[in-house]
N, C-alpha and C positions, 0 to 999 in steps of 0.2 A: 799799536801802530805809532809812527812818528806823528808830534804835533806839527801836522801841517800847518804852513802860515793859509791855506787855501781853507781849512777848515771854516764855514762861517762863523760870523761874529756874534751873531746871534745865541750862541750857545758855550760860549767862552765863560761867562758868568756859572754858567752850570757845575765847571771842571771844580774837580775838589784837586787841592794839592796836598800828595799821601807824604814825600822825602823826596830828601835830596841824597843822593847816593855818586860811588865814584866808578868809574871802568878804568882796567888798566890796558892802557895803549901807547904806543908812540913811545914807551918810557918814560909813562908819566899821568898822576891820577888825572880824568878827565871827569868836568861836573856834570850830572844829569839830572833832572827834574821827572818825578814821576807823578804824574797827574791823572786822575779816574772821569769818568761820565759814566754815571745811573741812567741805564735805559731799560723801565719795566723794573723785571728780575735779573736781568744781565748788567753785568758791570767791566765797562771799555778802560783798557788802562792807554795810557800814551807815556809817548817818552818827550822829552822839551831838552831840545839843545838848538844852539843859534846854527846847527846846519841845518836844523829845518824850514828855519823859517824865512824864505825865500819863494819868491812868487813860480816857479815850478816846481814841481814832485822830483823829478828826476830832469837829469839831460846837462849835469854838471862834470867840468873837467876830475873834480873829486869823488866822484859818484863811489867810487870805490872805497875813500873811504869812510863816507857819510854812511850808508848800507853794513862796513865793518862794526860800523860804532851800534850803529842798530840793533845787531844781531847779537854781538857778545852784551849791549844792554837789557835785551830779552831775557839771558839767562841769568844775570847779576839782580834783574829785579825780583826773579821770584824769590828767592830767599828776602826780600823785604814783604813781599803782601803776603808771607804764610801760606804760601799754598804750591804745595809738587804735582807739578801735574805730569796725568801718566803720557800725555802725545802730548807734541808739540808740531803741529801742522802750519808747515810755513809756505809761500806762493814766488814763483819763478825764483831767478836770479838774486835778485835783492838781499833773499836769506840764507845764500846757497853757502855761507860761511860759520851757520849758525852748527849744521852737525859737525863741521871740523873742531869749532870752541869747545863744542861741547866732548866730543871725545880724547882730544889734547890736554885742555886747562881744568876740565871739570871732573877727571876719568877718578881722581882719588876721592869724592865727595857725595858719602851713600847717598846723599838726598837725587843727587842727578840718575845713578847708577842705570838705573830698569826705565829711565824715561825713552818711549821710544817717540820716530821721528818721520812726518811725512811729505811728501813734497809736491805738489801740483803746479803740472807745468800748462799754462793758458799759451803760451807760444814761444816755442826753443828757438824762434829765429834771436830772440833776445836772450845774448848770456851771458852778461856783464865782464867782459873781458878787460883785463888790467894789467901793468906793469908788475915785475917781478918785488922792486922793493916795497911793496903793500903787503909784502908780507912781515918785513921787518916792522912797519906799523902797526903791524896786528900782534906782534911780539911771538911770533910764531914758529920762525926759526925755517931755513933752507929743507929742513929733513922733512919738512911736509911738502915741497915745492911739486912734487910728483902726485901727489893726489891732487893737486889744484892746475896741474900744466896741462894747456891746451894749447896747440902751436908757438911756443914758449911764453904763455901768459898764467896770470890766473884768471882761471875759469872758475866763476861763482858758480853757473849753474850744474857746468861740471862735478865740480865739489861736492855741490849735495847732489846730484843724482850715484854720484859714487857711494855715500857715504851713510845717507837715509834709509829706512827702513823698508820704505816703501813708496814706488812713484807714483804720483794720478795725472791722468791728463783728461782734458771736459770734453771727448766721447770716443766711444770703444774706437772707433774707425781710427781716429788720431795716435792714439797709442800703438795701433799696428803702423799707419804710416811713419811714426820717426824713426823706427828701426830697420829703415830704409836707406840707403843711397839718396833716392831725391829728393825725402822730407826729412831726411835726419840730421841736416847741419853743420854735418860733423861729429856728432855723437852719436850715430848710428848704432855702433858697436860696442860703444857702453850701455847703452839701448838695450841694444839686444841680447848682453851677458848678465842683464840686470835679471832675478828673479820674478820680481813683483812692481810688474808697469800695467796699472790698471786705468779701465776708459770710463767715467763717469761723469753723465753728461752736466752740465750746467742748468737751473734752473731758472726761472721768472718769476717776479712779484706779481700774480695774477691780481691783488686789489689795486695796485696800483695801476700795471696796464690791465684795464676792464674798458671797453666801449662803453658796456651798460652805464659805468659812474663817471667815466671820464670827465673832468670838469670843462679841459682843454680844448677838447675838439667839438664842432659846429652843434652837431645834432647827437644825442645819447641812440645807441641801439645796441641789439642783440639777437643772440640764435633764434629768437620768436617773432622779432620785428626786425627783419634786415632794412626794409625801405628807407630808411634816414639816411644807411650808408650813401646816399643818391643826394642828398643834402650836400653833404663832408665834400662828397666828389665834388659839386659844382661851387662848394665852399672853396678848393683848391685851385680850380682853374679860373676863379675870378683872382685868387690873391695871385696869381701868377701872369696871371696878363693871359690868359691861352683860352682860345674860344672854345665858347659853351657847346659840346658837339660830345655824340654818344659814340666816343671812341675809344678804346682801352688806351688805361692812364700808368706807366711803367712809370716807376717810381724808383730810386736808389739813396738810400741812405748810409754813407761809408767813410771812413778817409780813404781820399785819395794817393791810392802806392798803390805799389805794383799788386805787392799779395793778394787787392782787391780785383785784380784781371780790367785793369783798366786800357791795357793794349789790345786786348781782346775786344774791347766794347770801341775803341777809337776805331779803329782794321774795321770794325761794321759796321761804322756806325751810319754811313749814309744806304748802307742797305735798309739800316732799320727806322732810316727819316722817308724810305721811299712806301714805308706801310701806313697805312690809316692808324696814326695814335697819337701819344702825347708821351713827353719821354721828360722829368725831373728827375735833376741831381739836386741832394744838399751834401755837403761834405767839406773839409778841406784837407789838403795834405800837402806833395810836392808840387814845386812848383811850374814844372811845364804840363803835369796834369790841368791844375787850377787855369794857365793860360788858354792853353788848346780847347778846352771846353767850352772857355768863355768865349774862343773865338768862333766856333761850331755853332752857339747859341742864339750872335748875330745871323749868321746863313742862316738860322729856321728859325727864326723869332716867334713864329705861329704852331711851332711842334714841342720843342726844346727850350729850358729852361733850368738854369743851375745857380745855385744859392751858396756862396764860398763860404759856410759857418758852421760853427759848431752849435745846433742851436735844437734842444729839446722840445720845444713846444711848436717849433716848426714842423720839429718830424713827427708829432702826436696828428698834425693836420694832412700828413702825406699815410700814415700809415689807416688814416680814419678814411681817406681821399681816394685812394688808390685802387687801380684793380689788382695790380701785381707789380713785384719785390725784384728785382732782379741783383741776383750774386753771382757773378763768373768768376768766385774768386780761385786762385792761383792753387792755394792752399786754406784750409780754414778751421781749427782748433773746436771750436763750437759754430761760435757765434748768436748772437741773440737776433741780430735786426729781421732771423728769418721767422723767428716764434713770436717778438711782438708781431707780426707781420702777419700770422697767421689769427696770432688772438683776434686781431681787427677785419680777418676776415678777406686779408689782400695774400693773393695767391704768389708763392715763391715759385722762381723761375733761374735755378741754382746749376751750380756745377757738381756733380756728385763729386764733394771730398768731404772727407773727415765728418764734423758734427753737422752738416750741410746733408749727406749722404744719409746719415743717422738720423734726421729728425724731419727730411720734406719725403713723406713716399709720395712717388711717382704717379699720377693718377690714370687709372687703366679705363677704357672707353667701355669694357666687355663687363668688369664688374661694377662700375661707378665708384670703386673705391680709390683712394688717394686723395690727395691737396695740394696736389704741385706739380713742377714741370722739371725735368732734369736734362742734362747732357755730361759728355763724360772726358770729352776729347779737348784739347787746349786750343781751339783753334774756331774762330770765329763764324765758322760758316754752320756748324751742328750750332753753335746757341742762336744765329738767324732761324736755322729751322723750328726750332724749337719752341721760339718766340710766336713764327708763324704760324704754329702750331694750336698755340697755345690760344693765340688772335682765334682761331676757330671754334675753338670749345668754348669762350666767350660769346660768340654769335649764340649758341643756343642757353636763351637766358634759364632753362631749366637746369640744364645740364651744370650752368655754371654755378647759380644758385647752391649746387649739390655740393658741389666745390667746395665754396664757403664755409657751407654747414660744416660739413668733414674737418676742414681748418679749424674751425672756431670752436670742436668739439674736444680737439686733441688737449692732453693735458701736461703742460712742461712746467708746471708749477715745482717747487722746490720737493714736497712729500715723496717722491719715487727715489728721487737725488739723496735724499737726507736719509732716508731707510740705510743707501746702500752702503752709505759712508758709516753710519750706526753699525755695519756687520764687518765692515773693513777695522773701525777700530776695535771691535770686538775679538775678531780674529789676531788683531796683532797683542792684545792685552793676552789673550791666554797664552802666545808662548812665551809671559812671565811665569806662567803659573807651572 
């Protein structure tokens, strides 16, 4: 990955420095720094160039050609650390220029030759879209222009979905909707002429999110001793200003935009101030969201309660806190806040899309099975019901107890994820063979 300057400092003294090597770009050798970090038995390599080292990841007028320099430095290093490797799995946009290097500049060089390539898209609303002369920078030449145009740009994530071996996106549901009209972005139909677009969901660090060891949150529990989660709760509604009262605690942890269905949740939201509960946002994002809410928050100062931050150990206290999760997002690729959400035993209260759809089932009154709450429609009056719904099977503390358990039993840990990816790159190794 690039040396971020965001990377901590803490671990700077770690990086071993392997060479300095050059990329050719722009028409003209460019220096790069190739640097390692030992973690265990894995060894992390980075790349060091003064475009990285700037206080964001991304979100520059050059993004284009910081992410070119990247990609063709990917392939220029391996021939320095001795080692071909057979895939090369790269993530959204960013690298979506690495399979064009590679079959343009690398095509006469046996060592590349059988390397195949794969690409997982976390959310095609992002596809790093650029001006036509970035290709002259990348020393590429007009006669690629067509594999990379997208409404006359180049399209990075275009690129590689064109040109990769094989797509992923983090879960099945997601992979059918972008070869869609309404979730397809525009790539619909490369989408959908592509062979191999497969859904594999995304995992969680289950030692890290554990209630049982959590250092974070108020009180430690688990599937055997739920009663502390009753601590966490009223640990919550003290740090929040919001009286101590046994009412369901709806919880959101997001940024705020649209794809979060936050017009959804404004449209109802004085329906949903007129139920017995308690409603916390943390998040931030645009900025008539971040206003509007705050101004909502005055009107119910006794229900409502929003925290403009990006702040980790805030949402360890809502997710230990809470009764349920609420997502009406728009569209939604995976997402995780609804599996920590469920480790900790706070009930999801989702829109069925995508990996939302894939990983909360529904909970049915007749078998007692499921862990969540769904709706399906874009339109704020199914997720009021639903909500109220949900308000109900709350009331019966058995019932809901059951709830929990079922959540907190489910397993989204990496091992099911990591299998299937083991037989995806297995399958694509043997049509070398």
């Amino acid at each position: 990955m690039p040396k971020y300057k965001s990377i901590s400092l803490n671990y700077q003294e770690e990086f071993k420095r392997e060479k300095e090597f050059t990329i050719d770009l722009n028409n003209d050798e460019i220096n790069c720094v190739l640097e390692s970090y030992q973690y265990q038995d894995i060894k992390y390599y980075f790349i060091d160039h003064e475009y990285y080292n700037r206080d964001k990841i991304y979100g520059y007028s050059d993004d284009g050609a910081r992410f070119a320099l990247f990609s063709k430095a990917v392939l220029e290093m391996i021939s320095h650390i001795k080692f071909i490797p057979k895939i090369i799995h790269i993530n959204d946009w960013h690298l979506g220029l690495l399979p064009l290097f590679l079959q343009v500049q690398y095509k006469n060089n046996k060592d590349y030759q059988n390397i195949k390539t794969v690409l997982t898209i976390h959310n095609l609303q992002y596809q790093g879209s650029f001006d036509r002369p970035l290709l002259d920078y990348c020393m590429l030449g007009d006669e690629v222009f067509e594999l990379t145009n997208h409404h006359n740009l180049v399209n990075f994530l275009k690129t590689g979905i064109t040109l990769v071996d094989c797509v992923t996106t983090v879960s099945k549901t997601y992979s059918e909707e972008i070869k869609t009209k309404t979730y397809g972005d525009g790539l619909e139909k490369i989408l959908s002429e592509k062979k191999e677009v497969i859904g594999i969901l995304n995992g969680l660090d289950i030692n890290d999110f554990d209630p049982k060891t959590d250092e974070l949150i108020k009180k430690n529990y688990d599937l055997s001793r739920m009663s502390p989660k009753k601590i966490n709760k009223s640990f919550l509604q003290t740090f929040f200003s919001l009286p101590k009262k046994d009412v369901p605690i709806i919880v959101m942890i997001s940024r705020l935009v649209t794809q979060k269905g936050l017009d959804i949740i404004l449209k109802g939201f004085h329906d949903l101030m007129n139920l017995d509960c308690q409603f916390i946002i943390l998040g931030c994002g645009e900025p008539h969201y971040e206003h509007t809410l705050k101004d909502l928050s005055k009107i119910y100062p006794h229900k409502f309660k929003i925290m403009i931050d990006f702040n980790p150990t805030l949402a360890r206290f809502m997710y230990a806190g809470g009764d349920f999760l609420l997502m009406p997002s728009l569209f939604e690729p995976c997402g995780l806040t609804q599996l920590i959400a469920m480790r900790y035993g706070t009930i999801p209260i989702v829109r069925e899309t995508g990996g939302l759809k894939d990983t909360v089932e529904v909970y049915n009154e007749i078998t007692q099975s499921g862990y969540g709450f769904g709706f399906q429609s874009l339109n704020e009056r199914d997720m009021i019901n639903v909500i109220k719904y949900a308000f109900e099977v709350y009331q019966n503390k058995k019932v809901f107890k059951t709830l929990r358990q079922n959540a907190m039993k489910q397993d989204f840990s990496w091992r099911v994820s990591a299998k299937t990816y083991k037989t995806l790159y297995e399958k694509l190794l043997d049509k070398n063979t």
